[in-house]
C-alpha positions in Angstrom: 14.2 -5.3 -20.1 16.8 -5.7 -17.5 16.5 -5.6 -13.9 18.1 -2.5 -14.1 16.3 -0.8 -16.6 12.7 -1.8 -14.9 14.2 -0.2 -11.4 15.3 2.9 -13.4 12.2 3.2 -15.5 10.3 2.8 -12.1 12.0 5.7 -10.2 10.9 8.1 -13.4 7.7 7.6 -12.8 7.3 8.1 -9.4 10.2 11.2 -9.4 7.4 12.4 -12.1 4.1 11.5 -9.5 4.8 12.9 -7.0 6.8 16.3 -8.4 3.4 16.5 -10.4 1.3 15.7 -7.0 3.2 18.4 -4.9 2.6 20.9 -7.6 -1.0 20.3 -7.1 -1.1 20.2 -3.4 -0.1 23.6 -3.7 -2.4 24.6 -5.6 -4.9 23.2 -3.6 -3.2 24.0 -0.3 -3.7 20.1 1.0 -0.7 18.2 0.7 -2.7 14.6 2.4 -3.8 14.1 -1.7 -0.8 12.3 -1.5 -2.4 9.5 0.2 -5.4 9.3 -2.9 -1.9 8.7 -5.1 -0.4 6.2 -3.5 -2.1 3.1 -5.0 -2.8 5.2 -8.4 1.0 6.0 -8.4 1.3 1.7 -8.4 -0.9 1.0 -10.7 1.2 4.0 -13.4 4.6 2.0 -12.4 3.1 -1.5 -13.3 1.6 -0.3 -16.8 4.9 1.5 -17.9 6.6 -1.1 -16.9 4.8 -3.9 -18.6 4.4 -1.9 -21.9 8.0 -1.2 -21.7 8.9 -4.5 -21.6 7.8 -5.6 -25.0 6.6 -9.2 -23.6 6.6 -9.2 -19.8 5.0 -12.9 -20.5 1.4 -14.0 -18.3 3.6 -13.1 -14.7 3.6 -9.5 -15.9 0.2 -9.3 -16.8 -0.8 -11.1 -13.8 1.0 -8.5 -11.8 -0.1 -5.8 -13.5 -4.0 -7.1 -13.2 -3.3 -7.8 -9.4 -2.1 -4.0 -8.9 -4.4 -2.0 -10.9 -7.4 -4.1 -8.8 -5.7 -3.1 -5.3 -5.0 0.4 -6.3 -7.9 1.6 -7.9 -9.8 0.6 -4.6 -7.6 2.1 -2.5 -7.5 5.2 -4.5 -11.3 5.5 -5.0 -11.7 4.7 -0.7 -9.6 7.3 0.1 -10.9 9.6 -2.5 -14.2 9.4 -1.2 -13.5 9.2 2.7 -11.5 12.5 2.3 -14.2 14.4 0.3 -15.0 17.9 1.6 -12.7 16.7 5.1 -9.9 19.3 4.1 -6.3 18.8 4.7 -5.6 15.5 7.4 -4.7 16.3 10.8 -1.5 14.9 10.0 -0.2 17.3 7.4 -2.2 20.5 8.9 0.1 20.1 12.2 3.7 20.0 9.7 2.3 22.9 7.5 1.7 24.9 11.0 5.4 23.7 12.5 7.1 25.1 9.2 5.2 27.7 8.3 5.7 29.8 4.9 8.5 27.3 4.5 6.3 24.7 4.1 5.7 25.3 0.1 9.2 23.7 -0.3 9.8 21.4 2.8 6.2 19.6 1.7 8.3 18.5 -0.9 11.0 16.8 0.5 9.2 15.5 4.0 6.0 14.1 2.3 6.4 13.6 -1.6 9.4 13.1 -2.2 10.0 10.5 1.0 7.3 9.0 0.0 8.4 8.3 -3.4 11.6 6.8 -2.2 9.5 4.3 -0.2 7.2 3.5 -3.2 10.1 2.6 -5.3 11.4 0.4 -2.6 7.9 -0.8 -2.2 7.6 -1.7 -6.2 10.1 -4.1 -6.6 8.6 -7.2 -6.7 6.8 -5.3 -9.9 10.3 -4.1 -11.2 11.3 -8.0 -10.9 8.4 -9.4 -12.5 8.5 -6.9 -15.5 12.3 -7.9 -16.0 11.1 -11.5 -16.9 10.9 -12.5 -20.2 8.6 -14.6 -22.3 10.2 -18.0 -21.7 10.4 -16.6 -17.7 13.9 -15.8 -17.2 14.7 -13.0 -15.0 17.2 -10.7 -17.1 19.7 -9.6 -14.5 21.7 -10.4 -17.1 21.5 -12.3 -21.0 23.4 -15.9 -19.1 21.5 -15.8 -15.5 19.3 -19.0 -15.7 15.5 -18.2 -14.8 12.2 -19.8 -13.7 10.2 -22.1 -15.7 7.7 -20.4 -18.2 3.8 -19.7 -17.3 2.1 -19.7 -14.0 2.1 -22.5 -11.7 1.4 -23.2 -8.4 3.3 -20.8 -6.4 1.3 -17.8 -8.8 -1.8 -18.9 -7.9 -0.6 -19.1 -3.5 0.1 -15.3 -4.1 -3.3 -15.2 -5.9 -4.5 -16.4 -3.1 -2.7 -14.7 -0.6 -3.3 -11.3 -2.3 -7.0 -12.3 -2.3 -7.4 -12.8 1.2 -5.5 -9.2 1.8 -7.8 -6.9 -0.7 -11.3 -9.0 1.0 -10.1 -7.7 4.4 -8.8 -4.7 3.3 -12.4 -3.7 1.6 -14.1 -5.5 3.8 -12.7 -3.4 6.3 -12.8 -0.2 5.3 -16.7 -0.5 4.1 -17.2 -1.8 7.4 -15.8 1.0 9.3 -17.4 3.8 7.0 -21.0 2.5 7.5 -20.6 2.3 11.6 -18.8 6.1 11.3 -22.0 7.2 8.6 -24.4 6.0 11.4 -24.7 9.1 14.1 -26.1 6.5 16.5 -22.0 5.3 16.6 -20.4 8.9 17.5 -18.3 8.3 20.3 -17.9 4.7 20.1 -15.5 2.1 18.9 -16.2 -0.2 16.1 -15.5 -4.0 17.5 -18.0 -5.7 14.6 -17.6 -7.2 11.9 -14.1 -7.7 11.0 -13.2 -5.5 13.7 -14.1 -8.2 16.0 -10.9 -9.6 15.2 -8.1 -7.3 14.6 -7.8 -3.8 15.6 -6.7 -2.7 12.3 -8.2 -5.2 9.6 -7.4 -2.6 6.3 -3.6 -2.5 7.8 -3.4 -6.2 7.8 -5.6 -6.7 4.7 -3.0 -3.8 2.9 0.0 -5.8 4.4 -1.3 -9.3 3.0 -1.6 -7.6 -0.4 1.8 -7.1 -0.8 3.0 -10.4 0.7 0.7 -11.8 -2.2 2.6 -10.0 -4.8 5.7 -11.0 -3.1 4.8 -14.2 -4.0 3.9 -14.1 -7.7 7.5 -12.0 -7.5 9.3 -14.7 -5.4 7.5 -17.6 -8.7 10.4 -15.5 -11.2 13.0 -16.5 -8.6 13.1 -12.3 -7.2 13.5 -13.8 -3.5 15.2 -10.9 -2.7 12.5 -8.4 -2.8 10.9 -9.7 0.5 12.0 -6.4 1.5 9.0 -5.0 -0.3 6.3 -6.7 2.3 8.7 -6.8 4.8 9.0 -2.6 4.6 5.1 -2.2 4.3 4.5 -4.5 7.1 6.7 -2.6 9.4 5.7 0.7 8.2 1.9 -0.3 8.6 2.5 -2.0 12.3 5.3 0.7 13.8 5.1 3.8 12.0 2.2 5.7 9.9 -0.7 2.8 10.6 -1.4 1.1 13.7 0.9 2.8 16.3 0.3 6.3 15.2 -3.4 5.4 15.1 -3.3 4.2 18.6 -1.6 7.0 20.1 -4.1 9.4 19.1 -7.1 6.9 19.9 -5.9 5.5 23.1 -6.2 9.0 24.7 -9.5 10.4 22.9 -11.9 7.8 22.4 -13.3 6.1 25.0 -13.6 2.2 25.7 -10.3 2.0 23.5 -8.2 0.6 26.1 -10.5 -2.4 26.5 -11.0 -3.1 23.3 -6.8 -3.2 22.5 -6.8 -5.8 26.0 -9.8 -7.8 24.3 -8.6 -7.7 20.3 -5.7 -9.0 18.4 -3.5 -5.4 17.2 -2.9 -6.7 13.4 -3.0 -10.5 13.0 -6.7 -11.4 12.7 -7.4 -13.7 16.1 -10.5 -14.8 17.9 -11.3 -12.1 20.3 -10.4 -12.7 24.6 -8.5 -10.9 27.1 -5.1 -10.2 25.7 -1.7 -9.2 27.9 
């Protein structure tokens, strides 16, 4: 399978997720399911992918293990966090802005947006699944390739992607407990892993992707540093910690002296911050 083909064969799927995800968010008039698909829609991409690639050799199946791991968690969390909650906030205030228009403009402002930034998202898996047996990336028959196997640059994204799902669980379980407990309504959550970053399933989500960067980066697919580089920035500046913050910063209180005492994303140890 060529580069090509495994970027092609990538977009089908998602253009088929998330056409097939809108249809049932209107049907269930709540288009945030979106958000339960996102590491499910992943873990579909890696699997066609790897099957269509006849022999994606142990890179592809070590990709496709590291995906389906990350993305049935974060499926199953968000599954169970949004139980019985309705539709989020989020896309209750867009449905009210548009109106009856909103049937079709769902599609194009949430699914379909967010498809495009999956596929962009999923090339380090597109890359991986265009190697070979003997490890040569196939951008085309004569383009030279990395050595066969795993080495030692596999197991640092291993290890990266390791460290990224343990905070990412870690903090998520950690956050639902202190929100379960009635004792905490009102309050901010600075335990735990909390202690040390403002938003340890951001980073933890973040670090995941860095780690498949990695195992990416091993079939000589530098290029797709755009893949962590995108998620980073969209967690840090756009749908994770600054929207978060905008909406907690006003509402909750104690929140402003917990951002001047803890790090915003990078785990650090807590003090007075500028």
């Amino acid at each position: 399978m060529t580069l090509f083909d495994a970027g092609a064969t990538a977009g089908f799927v998602i253009l088929g997720l998330v056409s097939a995800v809108w249809l049932l968010s209107l049907a269930l008039r709540d288009s945030s399911i979106v958000d339960i698909f996102w590491g499910a829609g992943f873990i579909a991409v890696i699997w066609t992918l790897v099957m269509s690639a006849g022999d994606a050799g142990p890179r592809g199946w070590l990709m496709a293990a590291l995906v389906t791991v990350w993305g049935m968690r974060l499926s199953l969390h968000i599954l169970l966090r949004n139980r019985g909650r309705g539709e989020d906030f989020r896309y209750r205030t867009w449905r009210e802005e548009a109106g009856a228009a909103w049937w079709w403009r769902s599609y194009f402002k949430v699914f379909l947006l967010q498809g495009a930034v999956m596929w962009i998202v999923a090339l380090p898996l597109a890359a991986v699944a265009s190697t070979t047996a003997t490890g040569a990336l196939s951008f085309s028959s004569a383009r030279p390739g990395a050595s066969p196997g795993l080495g030692w640059f596999e197991a640092l994204g291993v290890v990266v992607w390791s460290v990224g799902l343990l905070f990412e669980a870690i903090g998520d379980r950690q956050l639902m407990r202190f929100k379960a407990d009635p004792a905490n309504k009102g309050r901010v959550m600075s335990s735990g892993l909390w202690r040390y970053t403002r938003h340890p399933n951001y980073f933890g989500d973040a670090t995941v992707w860095w780690g498949h960067y990695l195992v990416a980066a091993a079939a000589g697919a530098w290029w797709t540093i755009v893949s962590p580089a995108l998620m980073t920035f969209l967690l840090v500046r756009v749908s994770g910690v600054s929207m978060l913050e905008r909406t907690l910063s006003g509402t909750k209180p104690g929140y402003r002296e917990y951002i001047e005492s803890t790090s915003a994303f990078v785990p650090l140890p807590p003090g007075r911050r500028p």
